[in-house]
C-alpha positions as CSV (number, residue, x, y, z in Angstrom):
1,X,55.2,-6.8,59.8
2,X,54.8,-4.5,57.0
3,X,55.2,-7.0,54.4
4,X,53.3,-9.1,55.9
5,X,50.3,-6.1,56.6
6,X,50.8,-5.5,52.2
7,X,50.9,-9.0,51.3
8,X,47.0,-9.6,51.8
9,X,46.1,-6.3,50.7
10,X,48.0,-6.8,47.5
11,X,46.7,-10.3,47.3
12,X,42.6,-8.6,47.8
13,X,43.9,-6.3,45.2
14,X,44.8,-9.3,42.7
15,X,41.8,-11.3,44.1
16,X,39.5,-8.1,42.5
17,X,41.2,-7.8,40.0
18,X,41.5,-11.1,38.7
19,X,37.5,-11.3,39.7
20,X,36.9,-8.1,37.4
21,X,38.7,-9.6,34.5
22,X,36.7,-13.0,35.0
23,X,33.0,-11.0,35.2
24,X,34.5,-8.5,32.2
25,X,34.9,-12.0,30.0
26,X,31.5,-13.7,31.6
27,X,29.9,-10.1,30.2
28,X,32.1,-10.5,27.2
29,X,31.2,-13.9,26.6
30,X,27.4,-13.2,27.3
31,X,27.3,-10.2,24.2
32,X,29.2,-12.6,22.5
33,X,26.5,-15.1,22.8
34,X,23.3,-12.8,22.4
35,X,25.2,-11.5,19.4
36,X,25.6,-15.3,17.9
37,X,21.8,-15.8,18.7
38,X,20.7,-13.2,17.0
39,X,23.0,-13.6,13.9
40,X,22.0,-17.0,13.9
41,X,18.2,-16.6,14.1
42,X,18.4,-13.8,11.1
43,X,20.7,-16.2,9.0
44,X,18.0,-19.3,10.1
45,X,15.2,-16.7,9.1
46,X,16.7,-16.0,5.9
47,X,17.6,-19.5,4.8
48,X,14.0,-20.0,5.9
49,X,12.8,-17.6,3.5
50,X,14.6,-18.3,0.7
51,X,13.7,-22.3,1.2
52,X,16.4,-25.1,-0.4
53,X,18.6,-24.2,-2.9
54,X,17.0,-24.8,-6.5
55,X,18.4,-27.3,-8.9
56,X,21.1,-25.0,-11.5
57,X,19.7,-24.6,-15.0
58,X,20.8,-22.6,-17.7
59,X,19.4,-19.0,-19.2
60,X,18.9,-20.8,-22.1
61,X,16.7,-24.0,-20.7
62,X,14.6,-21.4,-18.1
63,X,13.8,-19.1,-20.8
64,X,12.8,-22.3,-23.0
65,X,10.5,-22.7,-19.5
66,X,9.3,-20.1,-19.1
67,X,8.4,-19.5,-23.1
68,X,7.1,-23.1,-23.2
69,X,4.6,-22.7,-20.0
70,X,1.0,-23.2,-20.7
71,X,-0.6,-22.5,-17.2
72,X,-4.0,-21.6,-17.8
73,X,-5.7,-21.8,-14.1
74,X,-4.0,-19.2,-11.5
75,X,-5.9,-16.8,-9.0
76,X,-4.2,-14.2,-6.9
77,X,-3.6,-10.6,-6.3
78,X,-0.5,-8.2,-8.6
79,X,0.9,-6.2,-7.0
80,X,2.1,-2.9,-9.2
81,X,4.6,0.2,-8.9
82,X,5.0,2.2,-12.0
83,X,7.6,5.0,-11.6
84,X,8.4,6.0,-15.4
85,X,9.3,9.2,-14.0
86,X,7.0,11.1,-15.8
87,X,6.9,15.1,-15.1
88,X,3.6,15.5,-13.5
89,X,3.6,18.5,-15.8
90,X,3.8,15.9,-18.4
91,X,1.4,14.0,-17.6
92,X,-1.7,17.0,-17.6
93,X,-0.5,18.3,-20.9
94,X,-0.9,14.2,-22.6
95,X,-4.5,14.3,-22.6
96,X,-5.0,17.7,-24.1
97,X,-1.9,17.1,-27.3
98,X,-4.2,13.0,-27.7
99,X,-7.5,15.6,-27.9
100,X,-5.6,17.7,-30.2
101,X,-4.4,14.5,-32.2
102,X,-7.8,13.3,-32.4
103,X,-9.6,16.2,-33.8
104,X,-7.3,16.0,-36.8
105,X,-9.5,13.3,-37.9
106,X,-12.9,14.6,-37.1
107,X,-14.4,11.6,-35.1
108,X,-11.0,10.4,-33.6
109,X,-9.9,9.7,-30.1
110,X,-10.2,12.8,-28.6
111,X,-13.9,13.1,-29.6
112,X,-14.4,9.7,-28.4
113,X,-15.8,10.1,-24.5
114,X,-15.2,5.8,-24.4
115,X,-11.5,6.6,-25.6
116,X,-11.1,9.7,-23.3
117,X,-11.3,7.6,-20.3
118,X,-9.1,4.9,-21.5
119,X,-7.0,7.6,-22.0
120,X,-7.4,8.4,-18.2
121,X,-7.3,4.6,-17.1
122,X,-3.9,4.7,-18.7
123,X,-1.9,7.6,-17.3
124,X,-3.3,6.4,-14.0
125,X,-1.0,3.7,-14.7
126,X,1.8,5.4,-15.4
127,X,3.2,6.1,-11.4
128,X,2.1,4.8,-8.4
129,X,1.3,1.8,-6.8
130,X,-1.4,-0.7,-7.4
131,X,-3.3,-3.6,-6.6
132,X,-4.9,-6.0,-9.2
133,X,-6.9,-9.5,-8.2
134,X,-7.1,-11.6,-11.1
135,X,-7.9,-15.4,-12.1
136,X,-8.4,-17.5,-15.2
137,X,-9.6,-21.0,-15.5
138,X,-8.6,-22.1,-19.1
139,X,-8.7,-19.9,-22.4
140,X,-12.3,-19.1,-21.4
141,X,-12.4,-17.8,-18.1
142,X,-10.8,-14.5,-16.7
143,X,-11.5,-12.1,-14.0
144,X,-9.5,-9.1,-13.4
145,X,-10.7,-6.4,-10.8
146,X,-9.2,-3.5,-9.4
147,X,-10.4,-0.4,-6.2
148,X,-7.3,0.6,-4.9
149,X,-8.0,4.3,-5.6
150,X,-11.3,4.3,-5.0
151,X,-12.8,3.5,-8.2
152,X,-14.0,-0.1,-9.4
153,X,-12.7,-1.4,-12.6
154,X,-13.6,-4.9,-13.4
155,X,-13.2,-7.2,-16.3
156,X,-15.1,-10.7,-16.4
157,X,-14.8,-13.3,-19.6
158,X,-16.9,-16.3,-19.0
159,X,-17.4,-18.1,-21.9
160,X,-19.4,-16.2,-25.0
161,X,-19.7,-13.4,-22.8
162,X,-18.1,-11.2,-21.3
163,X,-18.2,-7.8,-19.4
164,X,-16.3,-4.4,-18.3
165,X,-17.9,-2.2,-15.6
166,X,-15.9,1.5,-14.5
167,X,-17.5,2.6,-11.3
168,X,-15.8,6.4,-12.3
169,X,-18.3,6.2,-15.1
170,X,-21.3,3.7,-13.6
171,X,-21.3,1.9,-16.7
172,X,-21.5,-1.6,-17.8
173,X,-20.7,-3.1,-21.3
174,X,-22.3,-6.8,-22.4
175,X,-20.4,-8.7,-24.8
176,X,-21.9,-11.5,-26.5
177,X,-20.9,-13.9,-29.2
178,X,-17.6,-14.2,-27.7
179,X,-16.0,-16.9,-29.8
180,X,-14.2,-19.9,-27.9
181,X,-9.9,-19.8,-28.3
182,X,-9.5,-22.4,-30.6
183,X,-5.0,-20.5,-30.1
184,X,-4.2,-23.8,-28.7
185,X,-5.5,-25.9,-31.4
186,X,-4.4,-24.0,-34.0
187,X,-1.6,-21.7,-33.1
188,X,-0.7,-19.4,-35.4
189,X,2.3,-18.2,-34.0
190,X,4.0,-21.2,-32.3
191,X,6.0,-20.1,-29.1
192,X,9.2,-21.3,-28.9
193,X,9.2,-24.4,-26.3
194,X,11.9,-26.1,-26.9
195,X,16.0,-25.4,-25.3
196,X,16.5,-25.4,-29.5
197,X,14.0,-22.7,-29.8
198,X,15.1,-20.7,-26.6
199,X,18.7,-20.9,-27.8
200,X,17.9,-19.4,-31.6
201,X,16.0,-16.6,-29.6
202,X,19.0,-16.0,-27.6
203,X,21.2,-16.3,-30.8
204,X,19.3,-13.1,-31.6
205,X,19.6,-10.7,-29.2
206,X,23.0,-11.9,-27.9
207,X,24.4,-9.1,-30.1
208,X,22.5,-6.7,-27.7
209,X,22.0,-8.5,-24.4
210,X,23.4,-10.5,-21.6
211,X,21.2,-12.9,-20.2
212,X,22.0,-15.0,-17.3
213,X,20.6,-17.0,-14.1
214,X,20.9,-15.2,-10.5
215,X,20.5,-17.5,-8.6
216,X,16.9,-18.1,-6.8
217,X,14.2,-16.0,-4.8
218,X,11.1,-16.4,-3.8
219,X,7.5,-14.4,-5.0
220,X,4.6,-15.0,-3.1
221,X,6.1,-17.5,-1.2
222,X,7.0,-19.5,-4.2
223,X,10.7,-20.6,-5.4
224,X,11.6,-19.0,-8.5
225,X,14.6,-18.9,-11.0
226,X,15.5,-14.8,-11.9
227,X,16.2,-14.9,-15.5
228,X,17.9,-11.5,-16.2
229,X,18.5,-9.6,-19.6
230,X,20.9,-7.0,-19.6
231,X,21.4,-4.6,-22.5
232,X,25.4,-4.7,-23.9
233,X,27.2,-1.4,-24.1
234,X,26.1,2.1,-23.5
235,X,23.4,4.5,-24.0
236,X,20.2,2.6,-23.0
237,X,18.0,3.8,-20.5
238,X,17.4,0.1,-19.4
239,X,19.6,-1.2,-17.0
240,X,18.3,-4.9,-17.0
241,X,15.0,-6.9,-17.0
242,X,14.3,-9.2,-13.8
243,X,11.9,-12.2,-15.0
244,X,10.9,-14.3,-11.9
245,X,9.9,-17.8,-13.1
246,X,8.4,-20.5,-10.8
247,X,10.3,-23.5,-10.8
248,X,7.3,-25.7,-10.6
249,X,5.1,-24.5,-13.5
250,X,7.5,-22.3,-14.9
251,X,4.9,-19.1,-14.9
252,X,6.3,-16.2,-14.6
253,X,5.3,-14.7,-11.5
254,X,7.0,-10.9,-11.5
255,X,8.8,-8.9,-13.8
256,X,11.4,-6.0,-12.4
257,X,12.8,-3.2,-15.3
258,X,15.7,-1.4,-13.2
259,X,17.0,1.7,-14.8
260,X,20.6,2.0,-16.5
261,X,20.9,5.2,-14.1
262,X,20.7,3.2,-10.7
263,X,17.6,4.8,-9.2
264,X,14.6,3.1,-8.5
265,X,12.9,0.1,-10.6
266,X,11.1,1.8,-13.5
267,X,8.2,-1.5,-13.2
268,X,7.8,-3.4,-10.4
269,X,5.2,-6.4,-11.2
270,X,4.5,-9.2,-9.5
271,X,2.0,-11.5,-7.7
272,X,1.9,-11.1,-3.7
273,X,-0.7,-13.8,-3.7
274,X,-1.0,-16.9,-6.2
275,X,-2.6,-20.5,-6.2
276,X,-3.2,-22.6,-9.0
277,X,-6.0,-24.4,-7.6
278,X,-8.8,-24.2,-9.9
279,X,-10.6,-21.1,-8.8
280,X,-14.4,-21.1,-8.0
281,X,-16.8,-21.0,-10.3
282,X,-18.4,-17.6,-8.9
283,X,-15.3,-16.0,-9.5
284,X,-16.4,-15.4,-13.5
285,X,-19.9,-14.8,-12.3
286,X,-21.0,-11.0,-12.8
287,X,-24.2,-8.8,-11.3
288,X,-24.3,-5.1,-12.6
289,X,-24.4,-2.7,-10.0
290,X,-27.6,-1.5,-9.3
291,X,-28.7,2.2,-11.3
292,X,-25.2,1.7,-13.5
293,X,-26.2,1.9,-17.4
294,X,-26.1,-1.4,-19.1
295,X,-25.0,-1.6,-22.9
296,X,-24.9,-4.7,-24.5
297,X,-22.8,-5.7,-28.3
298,X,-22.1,-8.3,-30.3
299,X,-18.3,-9.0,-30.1
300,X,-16.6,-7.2,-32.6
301,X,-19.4,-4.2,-32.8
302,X,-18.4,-0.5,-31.9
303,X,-21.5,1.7,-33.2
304,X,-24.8,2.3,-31.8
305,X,-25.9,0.4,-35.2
306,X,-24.9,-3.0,-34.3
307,X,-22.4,-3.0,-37.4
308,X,-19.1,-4.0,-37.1
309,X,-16.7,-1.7,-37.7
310,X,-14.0,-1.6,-40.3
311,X,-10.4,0.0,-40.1
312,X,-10.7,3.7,-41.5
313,X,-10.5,3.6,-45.1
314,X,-11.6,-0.1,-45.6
315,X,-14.8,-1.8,-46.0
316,X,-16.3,-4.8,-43.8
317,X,-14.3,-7.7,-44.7
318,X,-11.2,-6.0,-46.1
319,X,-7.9,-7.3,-44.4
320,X,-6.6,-3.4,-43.4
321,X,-6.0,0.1,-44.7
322,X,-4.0,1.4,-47.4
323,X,-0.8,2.1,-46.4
324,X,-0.6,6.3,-45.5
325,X,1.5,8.0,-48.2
326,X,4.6,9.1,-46.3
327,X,7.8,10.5,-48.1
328,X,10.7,7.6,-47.7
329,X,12.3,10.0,-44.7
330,X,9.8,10.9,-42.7
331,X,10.7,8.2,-40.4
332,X,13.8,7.0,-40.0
333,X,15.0,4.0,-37.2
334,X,18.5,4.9,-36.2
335,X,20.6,2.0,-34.3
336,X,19.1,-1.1,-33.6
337,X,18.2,-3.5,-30.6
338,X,18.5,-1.7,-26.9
339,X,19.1,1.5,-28.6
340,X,17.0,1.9,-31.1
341,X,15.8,5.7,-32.0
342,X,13.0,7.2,-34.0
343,X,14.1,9.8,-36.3
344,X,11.0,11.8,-37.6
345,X,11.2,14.8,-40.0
346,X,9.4,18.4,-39.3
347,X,7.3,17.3,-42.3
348,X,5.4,14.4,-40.7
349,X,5.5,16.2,-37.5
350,X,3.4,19.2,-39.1
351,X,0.8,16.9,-41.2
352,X,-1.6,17.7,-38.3
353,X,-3.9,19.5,-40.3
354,X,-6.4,21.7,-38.4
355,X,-5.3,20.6,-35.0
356,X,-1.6,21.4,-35.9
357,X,1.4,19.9,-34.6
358,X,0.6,18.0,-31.2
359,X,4.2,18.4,-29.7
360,X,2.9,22.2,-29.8
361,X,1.0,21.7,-26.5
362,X,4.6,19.9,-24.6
363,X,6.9,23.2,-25.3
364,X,6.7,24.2,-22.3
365,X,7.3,21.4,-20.5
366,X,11.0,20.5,-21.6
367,X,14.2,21.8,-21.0
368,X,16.5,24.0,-23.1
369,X,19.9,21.9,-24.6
370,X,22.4,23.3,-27.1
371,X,20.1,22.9,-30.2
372,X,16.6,22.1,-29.1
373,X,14.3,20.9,-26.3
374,X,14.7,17.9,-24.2
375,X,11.7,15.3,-22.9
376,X,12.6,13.6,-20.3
377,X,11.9,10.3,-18.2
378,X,12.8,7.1,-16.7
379,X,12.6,5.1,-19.8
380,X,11.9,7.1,-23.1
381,X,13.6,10.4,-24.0
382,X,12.6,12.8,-26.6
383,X,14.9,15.3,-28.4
384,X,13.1,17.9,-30.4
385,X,15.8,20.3,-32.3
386,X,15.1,23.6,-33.0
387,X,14.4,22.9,-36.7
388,X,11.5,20.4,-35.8
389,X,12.9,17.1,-36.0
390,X,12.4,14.9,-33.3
391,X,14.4,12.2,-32.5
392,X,12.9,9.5,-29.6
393,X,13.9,6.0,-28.2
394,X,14.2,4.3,-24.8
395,X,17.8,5.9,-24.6
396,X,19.6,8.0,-22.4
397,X,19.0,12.0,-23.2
398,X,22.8,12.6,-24.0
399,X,22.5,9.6,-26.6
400,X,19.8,11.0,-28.4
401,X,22.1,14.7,-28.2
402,X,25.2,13.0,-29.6
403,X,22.9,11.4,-32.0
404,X,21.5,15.0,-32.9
405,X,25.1,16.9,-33.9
């Protein structure tokens, strides 16, 4: 009776047990399938994203492409990240050594309050992120605008006129007399167009770059080839160039400069919005602001005067200036192609004159290596030894020390 009593209880015991394995796998099997769902619906999503597979070409047939494209009627927004890795220390010493360069000449830059803020448009630009809207309709016809920060810079070119309004400053300028671009009627330099042409270009800098297809992305929810050019060997600070080129008009719609250290991109560039549908005809229209200042020139005038202004040391109509008289070695290129470096003596450093030597005012911002002082960013490094020569290039700072010994 026993065995008989522990024969259904051992048989319940199977029965749950065999039921707990089943529910364990039913459970397994459900994970399993939540797991394939989402798995599929990211790999769906991403093969969404990315769109078909482009047609292969060649670096040397896209960069022909991309060369060769004429598209002359886009509108959409850029958007920019800048991380040079310029020392913020840097950076409020620059417009004090340009003021000291520029009072070496009397009337230069740095007594210029026009130049001044170009000078402060441009180390805006040199970190940070920002947001450009900008269309063109032909040679003729361009609009560029930017308030990201807070302050309104905008550019408009319609036809012989053309103007620029800073709202930092509340002033407008009026160009007129703008002549039409005859560039495409009578190019002066011809851009290459042609797989021949691309392929002697590439015949050029193959000694100092890679350059390859990887594959396809997308850019503003376009499909685009990435064209990259990667520098051979060591001792550039440039890791590789990312060129994204739309493989319907073959514009390139964003640019990406990595650095060779790893970090983050040193330039981020590229459109988050773009149509090639011929913009509106308002988009070139412009209205000052009311109470800004509105000065108007001739194209090609700089003084109050209305006359147009001629290099420094030439007169109206001259081609240039004469040549400054430098000693043979005051500068020196070093190396060639990715890492190329400025060599230039004490002597031309210290021609300053009455504002003295404008690397005077960046002393402090370096740092101390075995025979001199070190600049340093993302991109260009700057080696100045301790007996005043400086030696500069888009190299890595122990290149530019080797270099040094």
């Amino acid at each position: 009776m026993e065995g008989q009593t522990m024969a259904p209880n051992s048989d319940r015991g199977g029965n749950d047990r065999a039921g707990t394995a089943r529910t364990s796998r039913k459970r397994l099997i459900l994970v399993s399938a939540a797991v394939a769902a989402v798995a599929g619906s990211v790999a769906a999503g991403t093969a969404l994203a990315a769109g078909p597979s482009l047609p292969p070409v060649t670096a040397q047939a896209l960069l022909a492409r991309a060369l060769g494209s004429h598209q002359q009627v886009f509108s959409g927004t850029i958007e920019s990240t800048v991380d040079l890795g310029v020392p913020s220390q840097l950076v409020s010493q620059l417009p004090s050594a340009l003021a000291s360069s520029g009072s070496q000449k009397g009337a230069g830059a740095g007594a210029n309050p026009q130049a001044q803020q170009a000078e402060q448009q441009l180390l805006g630009l040199l970190s940070g992120t920002h947001s450009f809207d900008v269309a063109a309709d032909g040679p003729n016809r361009q609009s560029f605008s930017s308030s990201d920060t807070g302050r309104t810079v905008r550019f408009v070119h319609n036809g012989s006129e053309a103007w620029s309004y800073d709202s930092q400053s509340d002033q407008v300028t009026h160009y007129t007399g703008i002549r039409p671009d005859d560039a495409t009627a009578q190019p002066s330099n011809p851009t290459p167009t042609t797989p021949a042409d691309a392929a002697r270009l590439l015949q050029q800098i193959a000694p100092y770059s890679a350059v390859s297809v990887d594959g396809n992305s997308m850019v503003a929810g376009r499909q685009v080839y990435v064209l990259v050019v990667t520098p051979k060997g060591s001792g550039s600070s440039i890791g590789d160039v990312r060129l994204s080129v739309d493989s319907k008009t073959s514009m390139p719609l964003g640019v990406q400069i990595d650095p060779a250290d790893g970090s983050s991109p040193i330039a981020d560039v590229r459109f988050s919005k773009v149509s090639f549908d011929e913009p509106v005809a308002s988009t070139f229209d412009f209205a000052a602001p009311q109470g800004a200042k509105v000065t108007t020139k001739t194209a090609g005038e700089t003084g109050k005067s209305g006359e147009k202004t001629a290099p420094h040391g030439t007169k109206p109509g001259q081609r240039g200036p004469a040549a400054p008289q430098q000693r043979p070695n005051d500068i020196q290129v070093l190396g060639s192609g990715w890492t190329t470096v400025y060599k230039i003596s004490p002597s031309a450093m210290a021609k300053g004159g009455k504002g003295g030597n404008p690397l005077d005012a960046l002393k402090t911002i370096g740092h101390s290596v075995p025979g001199g002082t070190l600049f340093t960013t993302k991109v260009v490094n700057v080696l100045v030894t301790d007996n005043g020569t400086v030696y500069a290039g888009a190299v890595t700072p122990q290149y530019l020390e080797n270099l040094a010994k």
